[in-house]
N, C-alpha and C positions, 0 to 999 in steps of 0.2 A: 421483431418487437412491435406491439403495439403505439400507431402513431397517433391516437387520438390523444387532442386536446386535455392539459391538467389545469383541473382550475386550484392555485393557491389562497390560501389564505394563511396571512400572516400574524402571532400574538405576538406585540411587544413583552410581557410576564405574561407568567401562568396564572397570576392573580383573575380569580373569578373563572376560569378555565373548566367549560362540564363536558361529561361526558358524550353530550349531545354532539357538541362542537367537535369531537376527534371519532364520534362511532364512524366506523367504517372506511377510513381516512389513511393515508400514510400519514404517520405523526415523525415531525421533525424535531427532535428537543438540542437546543442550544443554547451551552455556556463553555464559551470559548475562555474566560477568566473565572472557573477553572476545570470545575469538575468534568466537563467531556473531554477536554481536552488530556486531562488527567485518567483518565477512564483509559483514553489510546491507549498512552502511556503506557499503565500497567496490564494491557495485556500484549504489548509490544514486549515488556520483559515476563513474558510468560503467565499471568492470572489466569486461575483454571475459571474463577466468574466473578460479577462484581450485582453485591445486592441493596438497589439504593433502599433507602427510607427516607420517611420524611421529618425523624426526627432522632435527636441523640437519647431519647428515651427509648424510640423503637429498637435504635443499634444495639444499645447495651441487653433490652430483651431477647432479642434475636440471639445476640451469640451467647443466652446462657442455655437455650437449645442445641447450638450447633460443636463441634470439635472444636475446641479452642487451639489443638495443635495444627489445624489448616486454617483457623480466619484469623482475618486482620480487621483489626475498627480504625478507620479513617474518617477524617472531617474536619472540620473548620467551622470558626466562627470571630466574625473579625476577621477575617483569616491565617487568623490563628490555629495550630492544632489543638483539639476538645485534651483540654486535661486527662489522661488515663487512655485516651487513645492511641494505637500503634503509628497511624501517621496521619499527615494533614492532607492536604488537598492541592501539594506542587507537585507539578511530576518530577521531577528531579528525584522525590522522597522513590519512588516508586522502580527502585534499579530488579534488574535479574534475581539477584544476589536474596532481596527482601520477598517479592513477592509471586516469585514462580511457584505453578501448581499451590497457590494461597488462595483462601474465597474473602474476598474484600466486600465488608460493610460499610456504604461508603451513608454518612452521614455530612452533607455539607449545607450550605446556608439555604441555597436556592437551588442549582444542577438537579442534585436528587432530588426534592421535592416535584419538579417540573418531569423528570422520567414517568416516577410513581403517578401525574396524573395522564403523561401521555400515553400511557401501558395502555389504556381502555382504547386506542386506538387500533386499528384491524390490523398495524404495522408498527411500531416503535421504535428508533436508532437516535444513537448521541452522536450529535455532529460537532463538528468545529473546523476552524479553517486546516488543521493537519489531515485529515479527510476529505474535507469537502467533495471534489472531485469522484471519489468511493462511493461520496452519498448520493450524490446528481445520479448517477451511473444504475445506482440501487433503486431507488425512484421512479426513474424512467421505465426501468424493464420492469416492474411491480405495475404500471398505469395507473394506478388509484390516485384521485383526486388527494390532497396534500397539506396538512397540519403543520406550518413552523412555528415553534415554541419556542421566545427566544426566551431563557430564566431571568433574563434581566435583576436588580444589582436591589434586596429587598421591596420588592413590587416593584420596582420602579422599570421606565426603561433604559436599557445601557445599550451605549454604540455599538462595542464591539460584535455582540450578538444579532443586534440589528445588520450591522453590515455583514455580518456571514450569511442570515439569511437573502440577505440581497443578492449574494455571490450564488446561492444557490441556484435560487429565480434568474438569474444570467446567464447560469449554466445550463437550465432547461430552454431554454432558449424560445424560439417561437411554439414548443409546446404549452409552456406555461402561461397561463388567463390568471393573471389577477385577482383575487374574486374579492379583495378587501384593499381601504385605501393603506391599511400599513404595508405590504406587500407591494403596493407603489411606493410607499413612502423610502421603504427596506431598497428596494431596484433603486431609486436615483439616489441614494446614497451612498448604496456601494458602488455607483458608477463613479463619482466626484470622489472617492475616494483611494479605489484601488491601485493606484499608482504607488502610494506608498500606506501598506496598512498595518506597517509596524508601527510606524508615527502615529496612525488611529489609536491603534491600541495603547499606546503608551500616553496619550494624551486622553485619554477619554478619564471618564470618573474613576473607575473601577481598574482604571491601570494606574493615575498617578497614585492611589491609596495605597497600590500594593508593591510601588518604586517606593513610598515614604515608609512600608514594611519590610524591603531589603529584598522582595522579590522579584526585582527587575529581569533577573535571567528565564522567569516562567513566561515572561510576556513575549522574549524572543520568540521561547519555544512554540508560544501560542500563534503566533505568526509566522511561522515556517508552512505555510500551504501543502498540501500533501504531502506532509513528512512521513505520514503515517499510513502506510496502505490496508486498512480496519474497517469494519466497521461494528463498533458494537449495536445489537440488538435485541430487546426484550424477546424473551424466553420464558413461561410460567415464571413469572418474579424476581426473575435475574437478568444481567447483560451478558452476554455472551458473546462469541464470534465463531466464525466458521470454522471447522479445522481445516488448517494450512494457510488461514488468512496471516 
C-alpha cells in the first residue's frame, strides 16, 4: 500500500460545495442522523442499489422511468416520511423482508443532496460511524488526497457528522495532513469525545429532534461503530457495494 502522505480537508455541509473542491479527491459524504447510515442498512438487508437525488420532485420523476415492481421511494422531511412514499429514512424501516433485490430512491433532507454533489469526485462512499473502520481502510488503499462532507442538519453544521469525520482523520493516523482548519476542528472533537459517542449523538441538535420524534432507537443504531461491514459507493448514479460485501 501506498504510504504517502493524505492531505484532508474537511466541509462541515455541502452548502456551497463545487466541483473544483472534490475533482479528483476521494470524496467522503456523511450523515450519520441518517441517510448513510440508512443506506448500510438497506443494503445490509439485501438492496440490489440505492439512487439518491436531491430532491422529492427528482424521486417521483425518476421512478415514472423505472419498474415500479423493483423501486422503492424513500425520504424524509422533518423527518418525517414524504407523503406517498414507500419508506422514510430509519433503518429500522429498511428490514430483508421490504427491501431485498429493491432499487431505492432515496430522497432525504440533506444525506442525498450531499452524495449527488460528492459523485463529481474521482471516488465517492457514504460513511458513518456503522462503517467507519471499512472507510479508513478504503481510503488509505485508494492514496488519493480526501473530501469529507459532513451533510450537516439544513446547511448548518451538526456534531454528529463532524465527529465521524474526526474519527476518520484518527483513523488515518499519521498519514493524514490536515489541509483545512475544520479537519482540525473535526480531529480534536472527536478526540474529547469519543469515550462516549452515543451521548454525543443523542445530545446534539439533530439527535434530541429526533428523540422528541420517537426515534430514539435509530440514534442507537447510529452509534454502534462498525456494525456494518459495507461500504456503499457511487457507481454511474447509483450506490452500490461490492458483491459479497
Amino acid at each position: 500500500m501506498n504510504n504517502k502522505p493524505l492531505k484532508v480537508e474537511l466541509f462541515f455541509t455541502y452548502a456551497g460545495l463545487t466541483d473544483e473542491e472534490v475533482k479528483g479527491k476521494t470524496v467522503v459524504v456523511i450523515d450519520v442522523l441518517r441517510a448513510c447510515t440508512t443506506a448500510c442498512a438497506a443494503f445490509m438487508s439485501g438492496c440490489r442499489e440505492i439512487i439518491p437525488v436531491e430532491s422529492i420532485g427528482d424521486a417521483t420523476s425518476l421512478l415514472d422511468k423505472l419498474d415500479r415492481e423493483v423501486v422503492l421511494l424513500a425520504g424524509e422531511r422533518k423527518g418525517y416520511k414524504v407523503d406517498g412514499f414507500d419508506l422514510g429514512n430509519s433503518p429500522y424501516e429498511f428490514t430483508e423482508e421490504i427491501v431485498r433485490g429493491k432499487v431505492i430512491i432515496l430522497a432525504s433532507t440533506n444525506g442525498s443532496r450531499a452524495l449527488v454533489l460528492g459523485s463529481a469526485g474521482e471516488d465517492c462512499m457514504a460513511a458513518s460511524f456503522v462503517n467507519v473502520s471499512n472507510i479508513v481502510e478504503r481510503i488509505a488503499s485508494v492514496g488519493n488526497d480526501i473530501a469529507i462532507v459532513c451533510s450537516g442538519r439544513e446547511l448548518n453544521f451538526s456534531l454528529e457528522d463532524t465527529l465521524c469525520g474526526g474519527m476518520i482523520i484518527s483513523g488515518l493516523g499519521d498519514r493524514a495532513e490536515s489541509a483545512n482548519d475544520a479537519a482540525v476542528v473535526a480531529s480534536k472533537l472527536y478526540e474529547e469525545r469519543k469515550s462516549d459517542l452515543a451521548s454525543a449523538l443523542r445530545n446534539s441538535d439533530h439527535g434530541r429532534y429526533l428523540v422528541s420524534l420517537g426515534f430514539s432507537p435509530d440514534i442507537d443504531f447510529a452509534a454502534q461503530v462498525d456494525s456494518i461491514g459495507l461500504i456503499p459507493y457511487w457507481d454511474n448514479g447509483r450506490l452500490v457495494v461490492d458483491d459479497g460485501a
